[in-house]
C-alpha positions in Angstrom: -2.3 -19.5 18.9 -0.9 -21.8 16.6 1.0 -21.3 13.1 -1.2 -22.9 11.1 -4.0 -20.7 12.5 -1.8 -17.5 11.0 -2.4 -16.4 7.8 0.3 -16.5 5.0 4.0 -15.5 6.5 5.3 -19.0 5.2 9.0 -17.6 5.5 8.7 -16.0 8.7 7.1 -19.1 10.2 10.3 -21.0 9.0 12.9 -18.9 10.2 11.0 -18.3 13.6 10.6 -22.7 13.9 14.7 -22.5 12.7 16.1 -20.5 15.6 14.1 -23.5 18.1 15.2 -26.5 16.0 19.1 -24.9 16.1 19.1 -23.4 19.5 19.0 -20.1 18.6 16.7 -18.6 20.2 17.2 -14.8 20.9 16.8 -13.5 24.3 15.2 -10.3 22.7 13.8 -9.8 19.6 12.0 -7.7 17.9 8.5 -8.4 15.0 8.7 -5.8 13.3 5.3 -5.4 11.2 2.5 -3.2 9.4 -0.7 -3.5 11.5 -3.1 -6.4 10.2 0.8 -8.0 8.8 0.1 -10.7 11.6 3.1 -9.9 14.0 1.2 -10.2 17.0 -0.3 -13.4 16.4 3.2 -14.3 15.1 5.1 -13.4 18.4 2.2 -15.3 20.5 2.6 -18.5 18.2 6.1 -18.4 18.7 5.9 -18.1 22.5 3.8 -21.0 22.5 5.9 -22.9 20.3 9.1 -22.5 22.3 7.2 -23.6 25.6 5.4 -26.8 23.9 5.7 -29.9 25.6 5.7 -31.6 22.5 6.8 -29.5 19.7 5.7 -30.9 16.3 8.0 -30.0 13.2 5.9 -27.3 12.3 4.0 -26.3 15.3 3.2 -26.5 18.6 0.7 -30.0 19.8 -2.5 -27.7 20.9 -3.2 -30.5 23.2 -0.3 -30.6 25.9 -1.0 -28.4 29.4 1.3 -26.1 27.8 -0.7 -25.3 25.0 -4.2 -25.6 26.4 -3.0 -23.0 28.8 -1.5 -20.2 25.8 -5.2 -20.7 24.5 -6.6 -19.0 26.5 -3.9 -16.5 27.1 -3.5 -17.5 30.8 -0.1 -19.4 30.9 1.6 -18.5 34.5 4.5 -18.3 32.1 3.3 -15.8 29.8 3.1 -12.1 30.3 2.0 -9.2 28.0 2.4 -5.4 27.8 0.4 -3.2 25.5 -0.6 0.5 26.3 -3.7 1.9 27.8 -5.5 4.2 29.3 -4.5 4.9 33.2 -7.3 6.9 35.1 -4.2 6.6 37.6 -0.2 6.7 37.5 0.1 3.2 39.5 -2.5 1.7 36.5 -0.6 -1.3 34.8 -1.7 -3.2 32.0 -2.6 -6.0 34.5 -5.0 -3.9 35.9 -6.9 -4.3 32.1 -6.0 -8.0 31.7 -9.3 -9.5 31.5 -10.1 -6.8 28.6 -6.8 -8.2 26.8 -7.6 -11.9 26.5 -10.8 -10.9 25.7 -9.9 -8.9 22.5 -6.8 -10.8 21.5 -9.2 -13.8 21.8 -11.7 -12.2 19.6 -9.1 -10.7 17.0 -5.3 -11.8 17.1 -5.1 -9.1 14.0 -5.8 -6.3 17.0 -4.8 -2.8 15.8 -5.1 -0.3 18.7 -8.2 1.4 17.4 -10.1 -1.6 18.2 -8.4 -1.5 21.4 -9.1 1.1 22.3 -13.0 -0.1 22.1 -12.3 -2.2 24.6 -11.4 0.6 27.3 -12.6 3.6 28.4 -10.7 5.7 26.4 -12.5 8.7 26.4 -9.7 11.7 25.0 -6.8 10.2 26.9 -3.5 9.3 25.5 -2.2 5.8 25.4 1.2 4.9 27.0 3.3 2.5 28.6 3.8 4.3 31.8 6.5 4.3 34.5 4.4 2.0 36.8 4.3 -0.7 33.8 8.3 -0.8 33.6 8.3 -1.0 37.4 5.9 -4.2 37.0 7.9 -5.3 34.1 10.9 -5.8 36.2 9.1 -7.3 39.0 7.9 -10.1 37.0 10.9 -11.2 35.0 12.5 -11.5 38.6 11.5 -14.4 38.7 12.2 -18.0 37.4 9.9 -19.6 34.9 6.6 -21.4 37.0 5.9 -24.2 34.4 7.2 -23.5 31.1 11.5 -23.5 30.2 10.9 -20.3 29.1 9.6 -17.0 30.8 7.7 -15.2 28.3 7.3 -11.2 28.0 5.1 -9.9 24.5 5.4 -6.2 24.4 3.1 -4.9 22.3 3.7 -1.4 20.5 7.1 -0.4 22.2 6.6 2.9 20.4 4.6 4.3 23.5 6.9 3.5 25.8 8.5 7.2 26.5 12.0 7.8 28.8 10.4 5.5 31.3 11.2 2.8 28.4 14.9 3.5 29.5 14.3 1.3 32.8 14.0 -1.4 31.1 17.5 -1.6 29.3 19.4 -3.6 31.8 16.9 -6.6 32.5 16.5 -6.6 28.7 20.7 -7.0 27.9 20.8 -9.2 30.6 18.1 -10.7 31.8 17.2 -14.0 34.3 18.2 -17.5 32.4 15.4 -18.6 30.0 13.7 -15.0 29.8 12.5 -14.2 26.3 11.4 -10.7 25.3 9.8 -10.3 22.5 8.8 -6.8 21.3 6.0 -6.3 18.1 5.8 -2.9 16.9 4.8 -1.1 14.0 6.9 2.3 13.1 10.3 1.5 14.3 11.6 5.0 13.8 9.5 5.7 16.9 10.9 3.1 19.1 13.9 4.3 21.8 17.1 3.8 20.3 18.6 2.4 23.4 15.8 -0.2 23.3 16.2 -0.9 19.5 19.9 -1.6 19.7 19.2 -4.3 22.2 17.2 -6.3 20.2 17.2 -9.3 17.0 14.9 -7.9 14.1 12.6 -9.7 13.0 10.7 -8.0 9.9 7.3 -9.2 9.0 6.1 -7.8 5.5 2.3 -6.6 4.9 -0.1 -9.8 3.5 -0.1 -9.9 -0.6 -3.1 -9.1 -1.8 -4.2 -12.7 -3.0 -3.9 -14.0 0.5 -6.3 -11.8 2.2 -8.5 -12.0 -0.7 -8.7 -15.6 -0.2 -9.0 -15.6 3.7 -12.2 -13.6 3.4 -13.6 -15.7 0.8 -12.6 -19.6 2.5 -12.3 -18.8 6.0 -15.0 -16.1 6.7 -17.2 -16.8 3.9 -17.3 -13.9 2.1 -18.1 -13.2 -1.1 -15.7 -13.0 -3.8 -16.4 -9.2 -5.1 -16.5 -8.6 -1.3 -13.7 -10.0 -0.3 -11.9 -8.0 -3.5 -13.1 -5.0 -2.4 -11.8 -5.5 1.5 -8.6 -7.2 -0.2 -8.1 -4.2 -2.0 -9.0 -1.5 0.3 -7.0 -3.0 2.9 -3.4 -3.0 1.6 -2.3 -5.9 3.2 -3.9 -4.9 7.2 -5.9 -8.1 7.6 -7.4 -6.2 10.6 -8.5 -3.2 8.3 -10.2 -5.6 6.1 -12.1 -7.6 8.4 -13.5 -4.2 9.9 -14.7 -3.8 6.4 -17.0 -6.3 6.5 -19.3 -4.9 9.3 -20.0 -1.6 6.9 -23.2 -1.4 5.9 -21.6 0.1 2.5 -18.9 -2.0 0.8 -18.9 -1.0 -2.5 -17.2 2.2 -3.6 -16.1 1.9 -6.8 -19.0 3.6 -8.5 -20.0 6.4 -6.0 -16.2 7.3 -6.5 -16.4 7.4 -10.2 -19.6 8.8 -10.0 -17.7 11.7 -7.4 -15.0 12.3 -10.0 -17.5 12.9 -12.4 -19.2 15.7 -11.2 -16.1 17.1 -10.5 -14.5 16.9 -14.3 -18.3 18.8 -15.3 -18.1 21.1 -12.2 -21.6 20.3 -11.2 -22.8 22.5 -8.8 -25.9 21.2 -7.4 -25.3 17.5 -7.8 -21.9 18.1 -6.1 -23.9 19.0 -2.9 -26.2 16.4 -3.1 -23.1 13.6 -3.2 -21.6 15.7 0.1 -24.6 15.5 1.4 -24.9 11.3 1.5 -21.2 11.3 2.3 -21.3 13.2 5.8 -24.0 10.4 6.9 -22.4 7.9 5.8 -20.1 7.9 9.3 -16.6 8.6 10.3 -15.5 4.8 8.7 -17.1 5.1 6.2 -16.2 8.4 5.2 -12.2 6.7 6.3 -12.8 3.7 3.6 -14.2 5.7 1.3 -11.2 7.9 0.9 -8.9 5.2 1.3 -10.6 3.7 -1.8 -10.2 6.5 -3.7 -6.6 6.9 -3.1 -6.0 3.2 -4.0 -8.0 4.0 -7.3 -5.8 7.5 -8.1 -2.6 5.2 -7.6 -4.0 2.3 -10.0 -4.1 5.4 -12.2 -0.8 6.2 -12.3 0.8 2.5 -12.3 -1.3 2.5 -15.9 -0.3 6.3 -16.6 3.5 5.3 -16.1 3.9 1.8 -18.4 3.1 -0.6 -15.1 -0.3 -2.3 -15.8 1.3 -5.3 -15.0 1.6 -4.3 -11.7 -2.2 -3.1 -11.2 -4.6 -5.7 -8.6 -8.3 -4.3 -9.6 -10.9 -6.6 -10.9 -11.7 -6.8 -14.7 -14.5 -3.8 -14.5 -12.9 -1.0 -12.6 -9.4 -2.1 -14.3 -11.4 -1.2 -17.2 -12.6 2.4 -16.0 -9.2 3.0 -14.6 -8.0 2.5 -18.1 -10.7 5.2 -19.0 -10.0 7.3 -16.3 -5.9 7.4 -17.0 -6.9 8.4 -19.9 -8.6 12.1 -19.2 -5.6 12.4 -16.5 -2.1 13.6 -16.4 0.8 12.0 -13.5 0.9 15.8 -12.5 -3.3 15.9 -11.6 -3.5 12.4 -10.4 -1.1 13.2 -7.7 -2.4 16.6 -6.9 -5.6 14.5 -6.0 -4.1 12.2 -3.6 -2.6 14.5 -1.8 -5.8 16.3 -1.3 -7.5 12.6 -0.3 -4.5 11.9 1.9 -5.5 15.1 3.8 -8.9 14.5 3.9 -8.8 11.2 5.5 -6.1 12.9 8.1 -9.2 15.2 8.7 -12.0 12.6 9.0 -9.4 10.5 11.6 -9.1 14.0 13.9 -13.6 14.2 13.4 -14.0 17.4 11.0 -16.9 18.2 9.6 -18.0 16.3 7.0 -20.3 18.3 4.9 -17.3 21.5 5.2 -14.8 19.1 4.7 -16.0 17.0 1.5 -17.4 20.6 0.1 -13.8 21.5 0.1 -12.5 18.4 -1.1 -14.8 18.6 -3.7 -14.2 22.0 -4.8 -10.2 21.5 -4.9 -11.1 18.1 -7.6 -12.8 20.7 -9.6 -10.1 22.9 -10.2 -8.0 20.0 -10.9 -9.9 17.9 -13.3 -12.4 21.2 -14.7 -10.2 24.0 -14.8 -6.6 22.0 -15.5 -5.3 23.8 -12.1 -2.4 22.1 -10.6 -1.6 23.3 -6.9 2.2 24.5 -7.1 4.8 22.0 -5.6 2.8 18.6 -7.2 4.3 19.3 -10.9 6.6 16.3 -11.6 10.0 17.6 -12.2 
């Protein structure tokens, strides 16, 4: 994995090619990112950079043995942790190594849902266990085989429990030329000890425009496509490019079209919509309600003086405009919230057809009958 293969994350790229070029390289650091920000793919760049045989100004060669070798994820030198799945407490994440290359190859963007796909998951709960650490210290016992740098990527430090506590000592001082570096996502659930020890290195989510045009010159997709994904995706590159194997893309109207029959409190056509929702699948279901709650807050940026800082296209920028205007700050937030729960719901499989009946029957007291739950009045 090279830079230039990583999408936007210009300054990060620079300071990260700084700390080589002025021999500051941190012993342990932390990427600290929003999933689909990149932070993966930017730790694994990074590795290969710093053990490139001939390191360019900008990147690493791709050609040297060095490089070939980081490929393909099989560098002697380079060593990664992630959670999984044990089906026993001496499982390690070597013992699902060939299922790692093969999804990092596939998607450097991985998020651990698709991970999970990978694995035989079935109901049980990811974890770095006891075992792992154990394995951990074992390797970075040793000197470099190849490479002047030993490399360890630890990916999602968040499910590493206590055990994560065995760690600290090779971690503050660890063998000459040992690099740890750490990507995570929520950093308030990363051990404290652990946190403490390590050089933060914050990656922000991807603007907007840069996905948008990702999907569109790299992928191929089309431009009201890759708007939509853009869009729906907040900045998770990984989100959006699981967007593009739904079957439905567009949302934008059967939203409006939802919000309708709830502002006329339509009875019968209300069933018929949750109907068509509960078969359109659990992802489905997910982006749908994610779109909706990236609609309601377009709404309120317009509703609060801040159209400058609203990304929709020209025609539902235009029905936004309508739509802010039938709405109050006060309704439009009693909405999300209801949305927010509802895709909480859809993630832990509720019912659909109960679930969107009740989600659509809590619209209608908000936009029909003026009902605004108590505790989402603006103060």
């Amino acid at each position: 994995m090279q830079f230039k293969e990583i999408v936007g994350q210009q300054a990060v790229k620079q300071r990260l090619l700084n700390t080589v070029k002025e021999n500051r390289v941190s012993h342990a650091q932390l990427f600290l990112g929003p999933e689909g920000s990149g932070s993966l793919a930017l730790a694994v760049a990074y590795a290969q950079y710093l053990s490139c045989e001939d390191k360019q100004p900008y990147d690493s060669c791709g050609v040297c043995s060095s490089c070939r070798k980081y490929e393909k994820y099989v560098h002697p030198d380079l060593h990664f942790s992630y959670p999984f799945f044990a089906s026993d407490k001496n499982d390690t994440a070597l013992s699902f190594i060939e299922q790692w290359r093969e999804a990092l190859l596939a998607n450097p963007y991985l998020s651990l849902d698709t991970w999970r796909g990978y694995l035989q998951a079935d109901n049980k709960q990811a974890n770095i266990n006891i075992a792992e650490c154990h394995q951990i210290l074992k390797k970075l016992s040793l000197k470099p085989f190849e490479s002047a740098y030993k490399m360890l990527i630890l990916w999602l430090p968040e499910y590493l429990d206590k055990e994560g506590n065995t760690l600290l000592k090779i971690i503050e001082e660890p063998q000459p030329n040992t690099v740890f570096l750490l990507v995570a996502q929520n950093q308030d659930q990363i051990l404290n000890t652990i946190l403490s020890r390590t050089q933060l290195v914050k990656i922000p989510a991807l603007p907007y425009n840069e996905v948008r045009s990702f999907l569109i010159n790299e992928k191929g997709v089309p431009a009201q496509t890759a708007e939509e994904a853009a869009y729906l995706s907040n900045g998770n590159l990984s989100e959006a490019l699981g967007m593009l194997h739904q079957e439905t893309k567009s949302y934008h109207e059967a939203f409006l079209d939802w919000l309708r029959k709830c502002y006329g409190n339509k009875g019968l056509e209300m069933m018929k919509f949750v109907e068509a929702i509960a078969k359109a699948g659990r992802e489905g279901q997910k982006n749908f309600i994610r779109y909706g709650i990236s609609y309601i807050r377009e709404c309120c940026l317009m509703m609060s003086g801040a159209a400058n800082l609203v990304h929709l296209p020209a025609a539902e920028k235009e029905t936004a405009q309508k739509m802010a205007a039938v709405m109050t700050l006060d309704m439009a937030e009693a909405i999300s919230e209801v949305l927010e729960k509802a895709h909480y719901a859809v993630e832990r499989n509720a019912n659909p057809k109960i679930l969107f009946l009740d989600v659509s029957l809590q619209i209608i007291k908000i936009l029909h009958f003026k009902i605004i739950p108590k505790g989402n009045q603006y103060i």
